[in-house]
N, C-alpha and C positions, 0 to 999 in steps of 0.2 A: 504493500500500500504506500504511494507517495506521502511524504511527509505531511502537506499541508492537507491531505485529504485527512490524517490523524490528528492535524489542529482542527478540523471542524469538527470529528468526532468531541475532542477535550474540549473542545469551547461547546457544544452541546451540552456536556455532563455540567461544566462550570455554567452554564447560565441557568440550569433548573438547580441547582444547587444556589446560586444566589439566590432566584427567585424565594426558595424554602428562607436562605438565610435571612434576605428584607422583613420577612414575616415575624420572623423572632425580632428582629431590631423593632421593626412597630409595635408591635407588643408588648413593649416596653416603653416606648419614646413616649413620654409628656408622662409619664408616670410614677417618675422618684423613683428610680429602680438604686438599687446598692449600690455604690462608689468608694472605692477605696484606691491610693494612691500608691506607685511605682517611682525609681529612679530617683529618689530622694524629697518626693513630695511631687515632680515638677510634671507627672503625667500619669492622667489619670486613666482608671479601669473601670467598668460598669461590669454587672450580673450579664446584661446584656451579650461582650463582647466576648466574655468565657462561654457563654451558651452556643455564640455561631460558630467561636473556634471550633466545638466540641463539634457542633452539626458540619460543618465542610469536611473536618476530619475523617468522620464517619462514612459521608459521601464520597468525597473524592479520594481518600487512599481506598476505601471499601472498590471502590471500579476501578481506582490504577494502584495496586500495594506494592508495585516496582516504582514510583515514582520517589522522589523525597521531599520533605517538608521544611517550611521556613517559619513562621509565623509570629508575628511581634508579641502573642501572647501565650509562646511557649519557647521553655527553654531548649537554646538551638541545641543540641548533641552529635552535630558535625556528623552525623550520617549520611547526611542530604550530599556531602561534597563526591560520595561516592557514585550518585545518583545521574542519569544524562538528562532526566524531565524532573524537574523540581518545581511541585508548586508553590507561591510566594503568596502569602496570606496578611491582611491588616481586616480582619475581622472589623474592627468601625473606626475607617479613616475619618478623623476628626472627633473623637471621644470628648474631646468638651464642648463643642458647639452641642453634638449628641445630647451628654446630661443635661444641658441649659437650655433644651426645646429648641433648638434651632435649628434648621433644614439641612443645614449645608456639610452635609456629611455622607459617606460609602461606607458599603462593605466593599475591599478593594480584594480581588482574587487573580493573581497573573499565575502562567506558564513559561517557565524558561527553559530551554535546552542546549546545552554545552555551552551555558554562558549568556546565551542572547535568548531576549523576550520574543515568544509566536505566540502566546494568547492571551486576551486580560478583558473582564467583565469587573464592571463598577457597576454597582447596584447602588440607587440614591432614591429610596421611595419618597421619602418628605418632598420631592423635588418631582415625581412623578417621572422619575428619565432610568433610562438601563442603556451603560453604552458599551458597549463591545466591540472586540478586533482579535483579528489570527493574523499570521504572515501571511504575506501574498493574497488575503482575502476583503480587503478593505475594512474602514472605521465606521461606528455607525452610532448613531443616539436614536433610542427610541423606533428603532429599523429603516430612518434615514441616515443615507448614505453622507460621510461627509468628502466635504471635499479636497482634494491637494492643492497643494500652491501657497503661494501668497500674494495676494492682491496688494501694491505698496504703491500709497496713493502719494510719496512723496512726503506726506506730515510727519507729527510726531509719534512714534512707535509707542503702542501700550502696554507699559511693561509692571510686571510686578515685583517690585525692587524692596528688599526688607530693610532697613535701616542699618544693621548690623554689615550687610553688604554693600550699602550705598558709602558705609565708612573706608572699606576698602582702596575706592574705587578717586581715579584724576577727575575733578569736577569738570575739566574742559573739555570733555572728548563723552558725555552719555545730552547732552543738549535737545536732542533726538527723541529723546526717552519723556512720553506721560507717564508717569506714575502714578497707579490705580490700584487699589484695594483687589486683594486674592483670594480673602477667604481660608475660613481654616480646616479646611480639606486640602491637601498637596495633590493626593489623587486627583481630584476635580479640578484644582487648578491647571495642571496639566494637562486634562481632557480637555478645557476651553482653549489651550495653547493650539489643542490639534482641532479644535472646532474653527476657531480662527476669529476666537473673542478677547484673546489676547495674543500681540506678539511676541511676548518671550517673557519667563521667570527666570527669575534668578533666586537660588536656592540653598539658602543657610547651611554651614556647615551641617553636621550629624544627621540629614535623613540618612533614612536606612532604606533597604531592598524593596521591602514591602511596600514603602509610601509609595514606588516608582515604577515597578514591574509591571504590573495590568494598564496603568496607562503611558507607558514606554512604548510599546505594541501602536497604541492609536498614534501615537507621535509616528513612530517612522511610518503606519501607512497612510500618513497623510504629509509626507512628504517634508515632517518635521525633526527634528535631532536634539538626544538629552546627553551633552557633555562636560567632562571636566573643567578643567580652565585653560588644560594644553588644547584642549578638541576631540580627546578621544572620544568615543563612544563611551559608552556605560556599559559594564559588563555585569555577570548576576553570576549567584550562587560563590561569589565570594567566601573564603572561612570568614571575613568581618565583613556584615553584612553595613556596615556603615559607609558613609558617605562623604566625602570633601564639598567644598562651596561647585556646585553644578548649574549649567545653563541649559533649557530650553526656548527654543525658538528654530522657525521657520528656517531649513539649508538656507538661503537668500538672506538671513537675518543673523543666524548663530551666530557670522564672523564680528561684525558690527557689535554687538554683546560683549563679546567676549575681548573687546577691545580693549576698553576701562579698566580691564582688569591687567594687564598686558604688567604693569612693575611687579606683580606676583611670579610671572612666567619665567623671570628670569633666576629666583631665588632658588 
C-alpha cells in the first residue's frame, strides 16, 4: 500500500477519534471540572485533559500498537524513539483558555514518520471547526479545502510576535510586520498561518512537539514552513521533545521573518 494511501487510512482512525475526544472536552467545558497544576505552578491540567489522553490512547495504539506515543500529559519513556509512526498528542491545546470558558482551544493529534509530520486533526468544538491534513492530500477546515500561496498585497505582514521575541529582535529591519493578537492555542495559531489569517508567528522559546505536529502537516500543505532561526525544517520524535525560538510563515515570507533575527544566526 502506498504510503499516503496509509495516511488517509490514520487520518480516518484520528479524526473519529477526535470526534469521540471533543465530546469528552464539552462535557466538561463551562463546568469547573478539576484543575490542578504542573511545571512548577506555571501550567495547568484539567480532569478533562487526562480523560482524552486516556481515550486517544485507547483508540489509537488499540488500531496501531506498533506505532509510539508522545503526549504532553504522559510521561515520555523514550520508547516512541524506536518507533517509525509516532503519534504526537496535546490532549487540550490551550488548557487555560479551556478552564476559563473560552473557545479558543484543541484537542491537537499529529502523525509523524521518520521524523516528518503526514497527518494532524485539531478538533476545536467551542469554535464549531475540525481541521485536518495528510501528506500529499491537502489542508482542510470544516471539509473546505484550503488554499496554497500567499497573496502579498505589498502592506504590512500580520504577524504574531510575543514580546519576549520582539526583544530579540533589530527594531529596523521587522517595519513590515502588524502585530496582532494569536490567541492561546499554538495549535490554532498555526492552523490560521496555513489558512492565511495570519502571515507568520513567531514562536517562544520551549514549545514542544505536541503544540506543532498536527498543524505542521497543514502548514506545509499549504504551501507554508515551520522553522528554526537557521531555516531548517522542524523535525519530530526528537529524544527532547522541546523547542528553540521557531518561525512560521508562508515559503514567500519565512525568509523576511527570519531576518530580524539574523544577530542570533551568527552566535
Amino acid at each position: 500500500m502506498p504510503a499516503t494511501e496509509a495516511y488517509a487510512e490514520d487520518l480516518a482512525l484520528m479524526l473519529d477519534a477526535a470526534d469521540k475526544a471533543a465530546d469528552i472536552a464539552m462535557s466538561f467545558f463551562r463546568k469547573d471540572p478539576d484543575v490542578w497544576y504542573k511545571n512548577e505552578g506555571r501550567s495547568p491540567v484539567s480532569e478533562a485533559d487526562v480523560a482524552i489522553d486516556a481515550l486517544l490512547q485507547r483508540l489509537l495504539l488499540g488500531a496501531r500498537p506498533d506505532y509510539g506515543w508522545l503526549s504532553e500529559e504522559i510521561e515520555d519513556n523514550h520508547l516512541r524513539l524506536t518507533c517509525s509512526r509516532v503519534f504526537v498528542i496535546d490532549p487540550i491545546d490551550g488548557t487555560r483558555a479551556y478552564v476559563g470558558g473560552r473557545k479558543d482551544w484543541c484537542v491537537s493529534i499529529g502523525l509523524v514518520e521518520d521524523g516528518v509530520p503526514v497527518a494532524g486533526v485539531l478538533a476545536a468544538p467551542a469554535r464549531d471547526e475540525i481541521w485536518q491534513a495528510r501528506l500529499g492530500g491537502g489542508a482542510f477546515l470544516n471539509d473546505v479545502r484550503l488554499g496554497t500561496g500567499s497573496d502579498d498585497a505589498g502592506g504590512a505582514l500580520k504577524v504574531v510576535l510575543p514580546d519576549v521575541v520582539a526583544d530579540k529582535m533589530r527594531p529596523d529591519v521587522h517595519t513590515r510586520f502588524d502585530k496582532v493578537p494569536g490567541g492561546p492555542s499554538l495549535a490554532l495559531r498555526l492552523a490560521m498561518v496555513a489558512k492565511g489569517d495570519f502571515d507568520g508567528v513567531y514562536i517562544r522559546p520551549r514549545s514542544n512537539e505536541w503544540d506543532l505536529a498536527a498543524a505542521d502537516v497543514m502548514l506545509r500543505e499549504t504551501g507554508h514552513k515551520l522553522v528554526e532561526q537557521t531555516g531548517r525544517l522542524i523535525r519530530y520524535n526528537e529524544p527532547d521533545p522541546s523547542r528553540s525560538l521557531l518561525v512560521a510563515a508562508s515559503s514567500a515570507h519565512v525568509g523576511e521573518l527570519l531576518v530580524p533575527l539574523q544577530p542570533e544566526l551568527g552566535h
